[in-house]
C-alpha atoms as one frame of an Amber mdcrd trajectory, in Angstrom:
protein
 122.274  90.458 109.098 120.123  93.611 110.004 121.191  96.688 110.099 120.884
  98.187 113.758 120.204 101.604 114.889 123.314 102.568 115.029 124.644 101.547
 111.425 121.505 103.000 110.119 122.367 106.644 111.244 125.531 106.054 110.562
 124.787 105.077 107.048 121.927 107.328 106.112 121.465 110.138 108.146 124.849
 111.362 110.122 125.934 113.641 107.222 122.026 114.423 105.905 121.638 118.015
 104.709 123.995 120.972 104.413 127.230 121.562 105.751 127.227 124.756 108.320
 129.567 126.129 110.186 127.349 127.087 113.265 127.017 123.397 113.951 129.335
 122.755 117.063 128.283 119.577 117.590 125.817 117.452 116.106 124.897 113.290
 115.485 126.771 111.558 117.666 126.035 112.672 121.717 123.306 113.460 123.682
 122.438 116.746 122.099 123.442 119.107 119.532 125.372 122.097 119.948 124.407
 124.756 118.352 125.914 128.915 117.605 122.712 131.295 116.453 123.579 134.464
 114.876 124.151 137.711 117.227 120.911 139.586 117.720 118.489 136.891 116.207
 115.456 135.202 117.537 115.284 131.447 117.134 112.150 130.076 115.773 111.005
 126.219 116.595 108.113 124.280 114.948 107.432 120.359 114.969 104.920 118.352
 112.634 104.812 114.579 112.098 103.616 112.160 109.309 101.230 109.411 110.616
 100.708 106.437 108.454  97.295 105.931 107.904  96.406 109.479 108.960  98.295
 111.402 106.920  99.735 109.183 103.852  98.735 105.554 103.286 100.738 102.267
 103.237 103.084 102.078 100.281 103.492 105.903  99.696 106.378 106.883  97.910
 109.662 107.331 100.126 110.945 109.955  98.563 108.037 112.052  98.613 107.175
 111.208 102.451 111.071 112.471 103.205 110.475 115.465 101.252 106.902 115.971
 102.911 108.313 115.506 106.235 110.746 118.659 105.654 108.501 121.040 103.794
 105.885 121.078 105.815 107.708 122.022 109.022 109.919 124.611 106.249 105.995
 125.984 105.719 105.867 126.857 108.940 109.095 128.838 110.001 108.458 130.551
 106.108 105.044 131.784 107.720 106.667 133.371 110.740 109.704 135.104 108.265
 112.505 132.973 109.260 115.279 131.265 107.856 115.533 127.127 108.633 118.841
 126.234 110.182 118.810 122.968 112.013 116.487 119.912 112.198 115.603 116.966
 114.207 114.388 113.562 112.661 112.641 111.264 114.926 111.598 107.727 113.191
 109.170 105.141 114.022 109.371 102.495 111.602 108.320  99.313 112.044 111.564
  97.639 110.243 114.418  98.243 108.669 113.934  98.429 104.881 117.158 100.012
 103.571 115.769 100.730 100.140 113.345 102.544 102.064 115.685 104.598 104.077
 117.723 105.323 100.950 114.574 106.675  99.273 113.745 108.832 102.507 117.035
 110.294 103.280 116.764 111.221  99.629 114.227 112.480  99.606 114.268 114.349
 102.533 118.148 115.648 102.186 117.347 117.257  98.309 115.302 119.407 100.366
 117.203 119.857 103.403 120.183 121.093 101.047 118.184 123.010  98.890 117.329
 125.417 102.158 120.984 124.973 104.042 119.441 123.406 106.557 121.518 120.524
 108.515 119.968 117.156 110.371 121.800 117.617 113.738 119.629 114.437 115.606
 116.755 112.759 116.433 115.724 109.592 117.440 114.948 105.779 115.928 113.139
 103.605 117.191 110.414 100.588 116.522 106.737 100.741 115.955 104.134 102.250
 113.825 105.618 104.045 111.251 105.624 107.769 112.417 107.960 110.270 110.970
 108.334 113.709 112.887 110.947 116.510 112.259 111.440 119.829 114.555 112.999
 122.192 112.909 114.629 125.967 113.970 115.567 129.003 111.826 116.833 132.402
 113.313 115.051 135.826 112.575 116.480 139.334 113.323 114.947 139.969 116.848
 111.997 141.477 116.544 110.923 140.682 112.955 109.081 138.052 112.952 105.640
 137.542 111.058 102.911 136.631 113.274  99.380 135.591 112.906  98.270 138.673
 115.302  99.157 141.818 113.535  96.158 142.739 110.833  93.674 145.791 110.738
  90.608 146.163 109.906  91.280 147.095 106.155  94.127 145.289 105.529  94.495
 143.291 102.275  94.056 139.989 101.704  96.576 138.003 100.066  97.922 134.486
  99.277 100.886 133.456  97.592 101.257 130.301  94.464  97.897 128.314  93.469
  95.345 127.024  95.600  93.640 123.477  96.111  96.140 121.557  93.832  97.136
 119.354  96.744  93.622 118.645  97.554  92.930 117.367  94.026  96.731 115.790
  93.552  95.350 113.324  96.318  91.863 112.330  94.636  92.607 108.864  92.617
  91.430 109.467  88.762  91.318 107.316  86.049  93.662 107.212  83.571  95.956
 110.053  85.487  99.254 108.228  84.928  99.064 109.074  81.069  97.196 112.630
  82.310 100.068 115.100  82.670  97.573 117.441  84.513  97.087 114.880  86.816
 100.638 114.492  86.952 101.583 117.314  87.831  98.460 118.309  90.991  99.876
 114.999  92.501 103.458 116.204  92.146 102.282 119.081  94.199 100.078 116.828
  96.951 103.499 114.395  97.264 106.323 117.165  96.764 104.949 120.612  98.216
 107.176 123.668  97.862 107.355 125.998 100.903 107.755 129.736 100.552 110.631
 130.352 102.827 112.517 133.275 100.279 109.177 134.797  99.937 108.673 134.373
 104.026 111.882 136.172 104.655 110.608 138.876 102.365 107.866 139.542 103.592
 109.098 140.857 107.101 108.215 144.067 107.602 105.469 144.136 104.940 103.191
 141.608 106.004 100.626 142.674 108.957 100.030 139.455 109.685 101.077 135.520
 108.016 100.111 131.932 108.695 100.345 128.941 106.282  97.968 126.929 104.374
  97.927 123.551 105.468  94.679 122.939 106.695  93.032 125.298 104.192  91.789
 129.012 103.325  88.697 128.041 104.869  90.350 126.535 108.199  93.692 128.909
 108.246  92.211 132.150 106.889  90.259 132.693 110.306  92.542 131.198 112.430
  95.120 134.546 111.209  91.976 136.771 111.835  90.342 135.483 114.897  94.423
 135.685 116.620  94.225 139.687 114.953  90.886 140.642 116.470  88.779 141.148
 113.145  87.082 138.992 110.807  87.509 138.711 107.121  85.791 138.599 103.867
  86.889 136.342 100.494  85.938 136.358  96.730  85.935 132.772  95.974  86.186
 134.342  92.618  89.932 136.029  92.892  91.517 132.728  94.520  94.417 131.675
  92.052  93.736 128.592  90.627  95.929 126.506  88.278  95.212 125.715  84.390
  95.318 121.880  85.762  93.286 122.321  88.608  90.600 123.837  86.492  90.448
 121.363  83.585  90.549 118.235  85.788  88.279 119.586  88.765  86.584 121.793
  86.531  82.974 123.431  88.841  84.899 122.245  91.894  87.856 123.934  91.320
  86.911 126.486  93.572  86.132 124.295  96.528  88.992 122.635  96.532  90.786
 125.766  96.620  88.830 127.192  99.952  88.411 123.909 101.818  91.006 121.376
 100.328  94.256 122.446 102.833  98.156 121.078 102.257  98.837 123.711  99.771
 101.554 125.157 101.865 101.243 128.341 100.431 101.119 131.973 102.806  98.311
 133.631 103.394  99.103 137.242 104.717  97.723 140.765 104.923  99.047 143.490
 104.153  97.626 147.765 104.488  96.280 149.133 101.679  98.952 150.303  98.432
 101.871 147.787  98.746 100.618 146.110  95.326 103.308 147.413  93.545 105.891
 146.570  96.614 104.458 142.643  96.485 104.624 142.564  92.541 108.554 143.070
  92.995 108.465 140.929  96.165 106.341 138.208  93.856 109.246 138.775  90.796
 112.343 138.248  93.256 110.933 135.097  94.846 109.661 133.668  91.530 105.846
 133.072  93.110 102.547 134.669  92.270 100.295 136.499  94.736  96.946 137.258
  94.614  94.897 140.097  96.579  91.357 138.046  96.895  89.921 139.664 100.322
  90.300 141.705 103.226  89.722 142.454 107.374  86.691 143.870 108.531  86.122
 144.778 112.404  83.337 142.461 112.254  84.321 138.873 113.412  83.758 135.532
 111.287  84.857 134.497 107.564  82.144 136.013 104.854  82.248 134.273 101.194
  81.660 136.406  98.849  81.104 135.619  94.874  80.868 138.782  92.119  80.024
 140.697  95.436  77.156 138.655  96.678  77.519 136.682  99.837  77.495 133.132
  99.328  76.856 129.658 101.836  79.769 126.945 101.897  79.397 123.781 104.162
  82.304 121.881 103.903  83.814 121.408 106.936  87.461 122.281 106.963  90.126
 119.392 108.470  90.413 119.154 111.889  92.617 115.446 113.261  90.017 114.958
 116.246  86.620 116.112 114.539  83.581 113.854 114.741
């Protein structure tokens, strides 16, 4: 007989996550009851997984639980803040319970991994549709926002750029490519910078996360700061497997090719050395490749000369 909705959070998702002690109440009634830390500002953010839209049929599990997590983890790391609590809400149109096992794996490694707890949600029947809100706590006051750069501020972005973008292109013969491998390792299992978030409060002008692109996200932090920017397509980090299997376009899919999940942030003028023992503590590279200008718009440069680029970055409702 099928499991019903009940046995299923029972079974897989009632103890999902971490174990914390400002949990006063969580699965199990109408809502959850939760105790923030004196003096902190809670931070909320929601995404959701589409099938067809944003992974297709027969995608690993695992990876969609982890996905489901990290990218919503991506987004409190932009603002500085430190994930606490989550809610799961499920659309699925049956119950597969090798499936859920997979999921709840997936998506609990992850939850644990960043002490953050599943304290509800919701399951229910129909297209299958995963979305997860999640909230961390700041000290009041400290939060990173996309509004805060000068003119003159640096440029920076943390990790390696379009690996996602190429992870998700099918290629011959990439089960025996470890390359291959590994840039679809980072498209299906993204890491978000939440340690390097948290440190950058207080240094950082200005943050927002990569996960519709340099080329999307970029202006997006400038346009909310007042000021435009400029890029060297030529200083944006770029892995050893990104280059060899995308070789020419290994640039592109860095600027235009989104779900990296990295931080893009600015900073004033002299904090190198601060971010190079920001960029040792949180075990993630940085790389200065631009800055804000008082000008508005997003100029390409390459070796110092401007350059054209008409890829269209993502957008869910463009034509």
């Amino acid at each position: 007989m099928p499991l019903g909705e009940a046995e299923v959070i029972e079974r897989y998702f009632r103890h999902l996550g971490a174990v914390r002690t400002d949990v006063a109440l969580g699965i199990g009634d109408d809502a959850a009851l939760l105790r923030p830390r004196p003096g902190c500002e809670l931070a909320q953010t929601t995404d959701a997984l589409v099938e067809q839209v944003h992974f297709l049929p027969g995608s690993s599990p695992r990876s969609l639980g982890h996905r489901a997590l990290a990218i919503n983890l991506s987004d409190l790391a932009a603002m500085g803040a430190t994930p606490a609590w989550a809610l799961l809400s499920l659309t699925l149109p049956g119950i597969d319970e090798p499936w859920l096992g997979e999921f709840a794996t997936g998506f609990g490694t992850l939850a644990r991994e960043h002490e953050v707890t599943l304290v509800g949600g919701n399951l229910s029947r129909g297209p299958l549709t995963i979305t997860v809100q999640l909230t961390g706590q700041l000290p009041q006051g400290s939060a990173l926002r996309r509004s805060g750069a000068q003119p003159g501020d640096e440029v920076w972005v943390s990790g390696t750029l379009g690996d996602a973008a190429q992870g998700r292109v099918p290629t011959a013969g990439a089960v025996a490519d470890p390359q291959a491998q590994w840039l679809r390792g980072r498209a299906e299992y993204p890491t978000p910078r939440v340690a390097l978030g948290e440190a950058l409060r207080g240094i950082a002008s200005a943050c927002i996360d990569l996960s519709d692109g340099l080329l999307a996200d970029l202006p997006r932090l400038a346009a909310a700061s007042g000021c435009g920017a400029v890029l060297e397509v030529g200083a944006l980090p770029l892995s050893g497997a990104l280059r060899s299997v995308a070789g020419e376009r290994a640039w592109q899919h860095a600027l235009a090719g989104g779900e990296d999940y990295e931080l893009c942030f600015t900073a004033s003028p002299g904090q190198a050395a601060t971010l190079a023992a920001i960029a040792a503590r949180c075990g993630v590279p940085l790389a200065h490749c631009g800055h804000t200008r008082p000008e508005p718009g997003l100029e390409l440069r390459r070796d110092g000369v401007v350059i054209q680029f008409s890829q269209s970055p993502f957008g869910h409702f463009a034509a």
